[in-house]
N, C-alpha and C positions, 0 to 999 in steps of 0.2 A: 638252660641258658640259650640254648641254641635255637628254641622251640621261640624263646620271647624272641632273638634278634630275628628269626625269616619273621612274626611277626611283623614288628619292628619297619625293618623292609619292605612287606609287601603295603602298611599303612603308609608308607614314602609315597612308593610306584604309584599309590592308586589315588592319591592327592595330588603327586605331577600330571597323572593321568588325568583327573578331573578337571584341573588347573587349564592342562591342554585343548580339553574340550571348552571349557569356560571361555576360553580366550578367542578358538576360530570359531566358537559360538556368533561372536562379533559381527553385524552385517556388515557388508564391505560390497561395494559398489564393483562389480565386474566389466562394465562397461559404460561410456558418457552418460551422464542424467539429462532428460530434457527438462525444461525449466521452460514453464510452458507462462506465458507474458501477457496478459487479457487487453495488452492496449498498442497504442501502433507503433511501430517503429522510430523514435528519432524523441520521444514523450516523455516528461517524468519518470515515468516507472520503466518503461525499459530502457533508458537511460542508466537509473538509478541499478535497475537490476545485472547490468550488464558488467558495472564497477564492483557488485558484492560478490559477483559470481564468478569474479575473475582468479581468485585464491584456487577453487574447488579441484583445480586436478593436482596441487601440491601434496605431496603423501601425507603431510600434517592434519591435512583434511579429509578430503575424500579418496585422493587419489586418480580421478577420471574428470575431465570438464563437463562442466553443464553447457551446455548447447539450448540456448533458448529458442523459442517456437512459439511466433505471434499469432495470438489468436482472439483480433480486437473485433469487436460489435457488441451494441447494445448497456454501452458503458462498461463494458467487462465479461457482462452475463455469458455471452456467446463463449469465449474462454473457461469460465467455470464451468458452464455445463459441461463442457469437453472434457474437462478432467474427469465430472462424475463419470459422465457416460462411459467414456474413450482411454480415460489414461489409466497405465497401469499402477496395479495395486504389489509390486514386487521393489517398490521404494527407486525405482528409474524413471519416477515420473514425479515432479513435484510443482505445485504452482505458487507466481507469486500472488500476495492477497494484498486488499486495497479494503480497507473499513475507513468511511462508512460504506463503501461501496457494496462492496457482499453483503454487510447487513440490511441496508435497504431492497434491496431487491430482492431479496428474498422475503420479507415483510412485503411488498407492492407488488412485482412481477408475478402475477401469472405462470409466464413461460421459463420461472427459473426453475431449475432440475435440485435446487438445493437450499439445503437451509445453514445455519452458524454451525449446525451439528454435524454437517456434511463433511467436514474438514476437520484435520489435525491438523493445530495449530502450532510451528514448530521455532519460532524465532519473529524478533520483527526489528526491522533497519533504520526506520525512518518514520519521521511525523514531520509533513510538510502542509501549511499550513492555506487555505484557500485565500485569494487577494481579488481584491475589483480590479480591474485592468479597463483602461480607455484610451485609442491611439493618441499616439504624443499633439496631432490637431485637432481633438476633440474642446470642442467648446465647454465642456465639465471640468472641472479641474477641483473641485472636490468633492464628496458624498453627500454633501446638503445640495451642492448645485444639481446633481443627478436624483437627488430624489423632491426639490421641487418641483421640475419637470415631470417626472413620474406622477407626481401627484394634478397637477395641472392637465395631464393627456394619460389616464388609466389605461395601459396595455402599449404602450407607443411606446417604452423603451423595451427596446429587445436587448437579451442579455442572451450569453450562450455558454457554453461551457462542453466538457469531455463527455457528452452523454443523460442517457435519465439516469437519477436513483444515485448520482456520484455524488462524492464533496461539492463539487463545484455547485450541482443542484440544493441538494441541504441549504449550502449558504447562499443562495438566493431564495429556498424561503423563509429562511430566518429572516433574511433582511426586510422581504413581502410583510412579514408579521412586523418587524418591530420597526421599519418604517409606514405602518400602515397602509402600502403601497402595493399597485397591480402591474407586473412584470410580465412578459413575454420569454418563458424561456427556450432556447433553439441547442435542442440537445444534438453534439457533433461527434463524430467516429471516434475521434480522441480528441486531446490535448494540444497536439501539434496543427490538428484543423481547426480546434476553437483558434489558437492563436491566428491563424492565415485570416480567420474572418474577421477580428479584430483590428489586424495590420491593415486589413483590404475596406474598412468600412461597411461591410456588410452588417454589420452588428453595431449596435450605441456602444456596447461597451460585455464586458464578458468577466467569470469567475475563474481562474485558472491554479495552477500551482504556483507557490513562493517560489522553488527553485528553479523551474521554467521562465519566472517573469521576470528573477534576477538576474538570468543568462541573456534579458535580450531587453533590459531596461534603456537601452538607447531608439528602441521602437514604440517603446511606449510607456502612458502615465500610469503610476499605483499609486490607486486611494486611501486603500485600508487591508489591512489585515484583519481575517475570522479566526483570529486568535485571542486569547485570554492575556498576552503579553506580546509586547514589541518581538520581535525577532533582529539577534545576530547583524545576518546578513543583509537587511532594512532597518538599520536602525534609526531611520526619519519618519519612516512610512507607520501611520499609528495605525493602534486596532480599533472597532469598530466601536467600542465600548469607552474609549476615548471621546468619541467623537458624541458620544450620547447615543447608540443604538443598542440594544440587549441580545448581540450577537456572542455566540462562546464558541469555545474550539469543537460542537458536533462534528462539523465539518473537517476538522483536522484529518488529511489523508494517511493515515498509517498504515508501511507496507512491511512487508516480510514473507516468510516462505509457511506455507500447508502444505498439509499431505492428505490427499483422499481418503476417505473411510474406508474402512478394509484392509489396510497394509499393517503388517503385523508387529507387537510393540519391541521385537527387536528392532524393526527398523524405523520405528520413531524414537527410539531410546538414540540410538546411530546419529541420527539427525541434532536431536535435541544436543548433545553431545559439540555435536561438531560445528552446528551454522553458527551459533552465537559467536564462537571462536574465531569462524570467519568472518564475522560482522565485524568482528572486533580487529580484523588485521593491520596492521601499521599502514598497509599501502591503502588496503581499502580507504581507511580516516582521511589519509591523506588525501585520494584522488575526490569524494565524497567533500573534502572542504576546499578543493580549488573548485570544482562544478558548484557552489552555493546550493550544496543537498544537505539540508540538514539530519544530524544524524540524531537515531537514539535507538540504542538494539534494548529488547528485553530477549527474556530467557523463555520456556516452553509456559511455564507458570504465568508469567506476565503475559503472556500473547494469549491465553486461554481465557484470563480476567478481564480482559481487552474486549475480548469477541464479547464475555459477557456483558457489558457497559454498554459496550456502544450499541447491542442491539436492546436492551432494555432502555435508554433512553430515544433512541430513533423509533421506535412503537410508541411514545408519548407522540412525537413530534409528526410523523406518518398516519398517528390516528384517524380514520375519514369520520 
């Protein structure tokens, strides 16, 4: 009897004992994560990134702030690469991602360092939706008036947007294709300079983000949404498929967090775990629907099916 209870006993001890290891097994974030941001400061996405990332040092979460670290050029690329090259693979480094952007550029660029496989895909926040933008005294006032002109003077409407290879590009060649039309595109450091050139007249007219063009619709007119449905926060402003153009959401900018290849699946499990959770925080939704950022988190599974879509159909559409 005495033989079965130390038994007994030492099968306890060596299940709390396991239990114990199982548990600080756990990655856990020892000091602030950088949250490294491919576009410039005051833009969509570090706007956007700055609200979701606001949760991360609550102990619910990570416990430590992310501290974001802009590193715009080349519609993103220059940031990405950073991560491959540069950032660490010990889960203190995480970037945020922008599809279609990462996917095309790495199908077209040359000088990207990466491909969709370069990344662990670990949550995603948002799907913001591409819009024609023309200043509020532009003589257009709708998408047929801007693309008879286009068609009347082939290359004479310049249009501009956050860079090559971004949403904003995508849907300007959607629109080249399905309005049979020859466009000028002026690819700019981000978001925040396409806007200035738009404001300034420098540009006929530009492709920007829904939520950027919400926040600042007293400067200027939107034509259409490169979406498959009305949106929310425009709900005057039709899609372009409304209007008789055969534009869809490729374009649609979908952002969330990666993690560089190489970091180990403790600490993508870690993640996976915990971003969604903070995607999902009361205050984030909250702050996310006074800013007109539309939200929509998926899970590690959903953001993995993502990269796969969007880069299988942007190799149709990027084909030379």
């Amino acid at each position: 009897m005495k033989k079965l209870l130390t038994i007994c006993i030492m099968a306890m001890l060596c299940t709390l004992a396991f239990g114990s290891i199982a548990q600080s097994a756990e990655w856990k974030a020892e000091s602030p994560i950088s949250l490294v941001v491919c576009y410039t400061p005051g833009g969509a996405t570090d706007f956007q990134a700055r609200i979701v990332s606001m949760p991360a040092g609550n102990e619910d979460y990570f416990g430590q702030p992310m501290v974001v670290l802009n590193k715009p050029g080349a519609g993103g690329m220059t940031g990405w690469n950073w991560t491959i090259e540069r950032g660490s693979k010990d889960g203190l480094t995480v970037a945020s991602y922008n599809m279609p952007h990462l996917a095309a550029q790495s199908i077209v660029q040359k000088s990207a360092k990466f491909t969709v496989d370069s990344f662990e895909p670990i949550a995603n926040w948002g799907a913001d939706p591409a819009v024609l933008i023309v200043p509020m005294d532009s003589p257009y006032k709708t998408v047929d008036d801007l693309v008879a002109f286009a068609k009347a003077n082939p290359g004479k409407v310049t249009l501009n947007g956050a860079g090559l290879y971004v949403g904003h590009h995508i849907a300007m060649l959607q629109l080249e294709k399905a309005a049979d039309i020859k466009l000028t595109y002026i690819p700019e450091k981000g978001g925040t300079d396409a806007f200035q050139s738009v404001y300034s007249g420098k540009v006929i007219c530009g492709f920007n983000n829904l939520a950027d063009a919400w926040r600042n619709q007293s400067r200027l007119r939107i034509l259409a949404i490169a979406d498959n449905q009305r949106h929310d926060f425009l709900p005057d402003v039709p899609t372009f498929k409304e209007l008789g153009y055969d534009i869809d959401d490729t374009s649609v900018n979908y952002r969330g967090f990666c993690l560089p290849k190489g970091v180990s699946q403790e600490v993508i499990d870690a993640y996976a775990k915990i971003v969604p959770a903070m995607f999902n925080d009361k205050m984030v939704i909250s702050k996310m629907k006074e800013s007109g950022s539309p939200l929509r988190v998926m899970n590690r599974e959903e953001a993995i099916a993502l990269f796969k879509a969007q880069e299988a159909k942007l190799k149709v559409l990027l084909a030379k």
